[in-house]
C-alpha positions as protocol buffer text, in pm:
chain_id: "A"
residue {
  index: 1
  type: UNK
  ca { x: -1732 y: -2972 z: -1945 }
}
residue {
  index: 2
  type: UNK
  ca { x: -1409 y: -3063 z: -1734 }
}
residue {
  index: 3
  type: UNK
  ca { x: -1264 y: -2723 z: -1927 }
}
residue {
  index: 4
  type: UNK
  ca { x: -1484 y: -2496 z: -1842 }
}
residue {
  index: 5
  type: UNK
  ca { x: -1493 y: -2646 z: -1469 }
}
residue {
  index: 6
  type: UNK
  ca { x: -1083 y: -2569 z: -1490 }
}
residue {
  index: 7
  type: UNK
  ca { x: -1124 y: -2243 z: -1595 }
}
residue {
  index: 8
  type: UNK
  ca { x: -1382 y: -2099 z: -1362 }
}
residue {
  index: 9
  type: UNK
  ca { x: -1148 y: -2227 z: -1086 }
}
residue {
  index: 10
  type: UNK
  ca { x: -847 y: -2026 z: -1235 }
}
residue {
  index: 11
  type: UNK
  ca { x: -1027 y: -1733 z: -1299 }
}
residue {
  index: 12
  type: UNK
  ca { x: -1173 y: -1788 z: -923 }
}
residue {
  index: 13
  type: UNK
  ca { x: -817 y: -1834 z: -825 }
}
residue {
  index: 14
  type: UNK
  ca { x: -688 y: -1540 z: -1013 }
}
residue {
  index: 15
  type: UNK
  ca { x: -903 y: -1354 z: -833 }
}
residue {
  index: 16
  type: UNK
  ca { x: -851 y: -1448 z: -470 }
}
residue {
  index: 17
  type: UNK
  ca { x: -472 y: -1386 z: -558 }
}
residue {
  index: 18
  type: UNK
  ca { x: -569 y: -1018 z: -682 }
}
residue {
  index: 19
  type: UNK
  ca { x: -752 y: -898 z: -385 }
}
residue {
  index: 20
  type: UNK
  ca { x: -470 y: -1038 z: -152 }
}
residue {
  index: 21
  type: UNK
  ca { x: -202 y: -871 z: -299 }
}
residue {
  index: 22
  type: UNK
  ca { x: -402 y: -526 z: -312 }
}
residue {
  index: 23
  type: UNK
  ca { x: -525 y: -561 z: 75 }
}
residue {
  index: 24
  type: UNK
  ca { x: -123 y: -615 z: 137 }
}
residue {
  index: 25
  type: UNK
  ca { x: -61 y: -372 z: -37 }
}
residue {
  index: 26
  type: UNK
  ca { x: -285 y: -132 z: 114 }
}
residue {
  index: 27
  type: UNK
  ca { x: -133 y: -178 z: 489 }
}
residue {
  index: 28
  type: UNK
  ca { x: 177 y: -57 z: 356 }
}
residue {
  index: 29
  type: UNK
  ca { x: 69 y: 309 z: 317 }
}
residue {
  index: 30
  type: UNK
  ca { x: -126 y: 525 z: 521 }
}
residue {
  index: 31
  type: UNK
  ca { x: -320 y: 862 z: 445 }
}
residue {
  index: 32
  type: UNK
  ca { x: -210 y: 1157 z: 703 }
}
residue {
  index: 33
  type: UNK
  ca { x: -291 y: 1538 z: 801 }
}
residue {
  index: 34
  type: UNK
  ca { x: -16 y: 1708 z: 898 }
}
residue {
  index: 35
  type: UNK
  ca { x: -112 y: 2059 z: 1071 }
}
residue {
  index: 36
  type: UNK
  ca { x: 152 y: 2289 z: 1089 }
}
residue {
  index: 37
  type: UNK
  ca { x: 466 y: 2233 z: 926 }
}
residue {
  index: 38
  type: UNK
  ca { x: 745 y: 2010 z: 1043 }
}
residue {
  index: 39
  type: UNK
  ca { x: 1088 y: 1859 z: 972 }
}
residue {
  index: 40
  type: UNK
  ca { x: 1151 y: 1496 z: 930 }
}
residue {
  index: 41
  type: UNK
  ca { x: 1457 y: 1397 z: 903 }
}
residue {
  index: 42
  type: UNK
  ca { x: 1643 y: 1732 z: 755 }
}
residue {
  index: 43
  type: UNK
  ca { x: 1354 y: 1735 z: 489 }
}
residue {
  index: 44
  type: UNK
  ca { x: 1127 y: 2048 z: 505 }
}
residue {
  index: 45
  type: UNK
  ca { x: 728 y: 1927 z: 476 }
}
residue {
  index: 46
  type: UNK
  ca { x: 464 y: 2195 z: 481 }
}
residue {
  index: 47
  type: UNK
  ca { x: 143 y: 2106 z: 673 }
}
residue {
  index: 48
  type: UNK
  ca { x: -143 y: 1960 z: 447 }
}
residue {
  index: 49
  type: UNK
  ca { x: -265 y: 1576 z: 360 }
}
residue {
  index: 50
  type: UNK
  ca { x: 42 y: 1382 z: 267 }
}
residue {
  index: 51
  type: UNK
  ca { x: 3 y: 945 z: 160 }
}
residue {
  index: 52
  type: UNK
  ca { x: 311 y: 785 z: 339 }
}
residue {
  index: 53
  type: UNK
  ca { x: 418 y: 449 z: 240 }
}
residue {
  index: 54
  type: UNK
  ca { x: 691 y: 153 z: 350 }
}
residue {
  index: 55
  type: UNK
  ca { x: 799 y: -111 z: 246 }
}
residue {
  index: 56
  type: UNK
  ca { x: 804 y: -365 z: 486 }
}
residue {
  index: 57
  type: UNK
  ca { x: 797 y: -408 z: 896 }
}
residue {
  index: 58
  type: UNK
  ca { x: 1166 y: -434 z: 935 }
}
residue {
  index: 59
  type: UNK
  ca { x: 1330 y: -129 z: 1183 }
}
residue {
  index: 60
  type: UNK
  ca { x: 1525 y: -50 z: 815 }
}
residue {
  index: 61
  type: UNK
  ca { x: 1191 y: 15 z: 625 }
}
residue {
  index: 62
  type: UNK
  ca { x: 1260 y: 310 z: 384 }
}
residue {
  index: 63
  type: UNK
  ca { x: 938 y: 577 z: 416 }
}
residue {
  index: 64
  type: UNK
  ca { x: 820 y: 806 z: 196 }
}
residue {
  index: 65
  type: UNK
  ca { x: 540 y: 1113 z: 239 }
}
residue {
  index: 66
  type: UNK
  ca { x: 365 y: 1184 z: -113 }
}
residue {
  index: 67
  type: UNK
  ca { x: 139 y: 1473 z: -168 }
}
């Protein structure tokens, strides 16, 4: 009895842990429309719908736009 008591709290646990890590991981990218072509940066990026992610909050976060 105590066993399965422990192990529907881990796998409860388990997933809590899961779905925070995804939600954190989901404010760290963003989906965009870009509607004429730009440059950012030196890099060429024709207009269409482009995911950009970072990595963190800090003013050295690295970005990245992926079609």
């Amino acid at each position: 009895m105590r066993l399965s008591k422990f192990l529907g709290a881990s796998i409860l646990a388990l997933a809590f842990v899961m779905l925070a890590s995804a939600s954190a991981t989901a404010k760290n990218s963003k989906n965009v429309k870009i509607t004429h072509d730009a440059t950012l940066h030196g890099t060429q990026l024709t207009k269409g719908n482009y995911q950009v992610q970072w990595g963190n909050q800090s003013p050295n976060v690295n970005v990245t736009f992926k079609r």
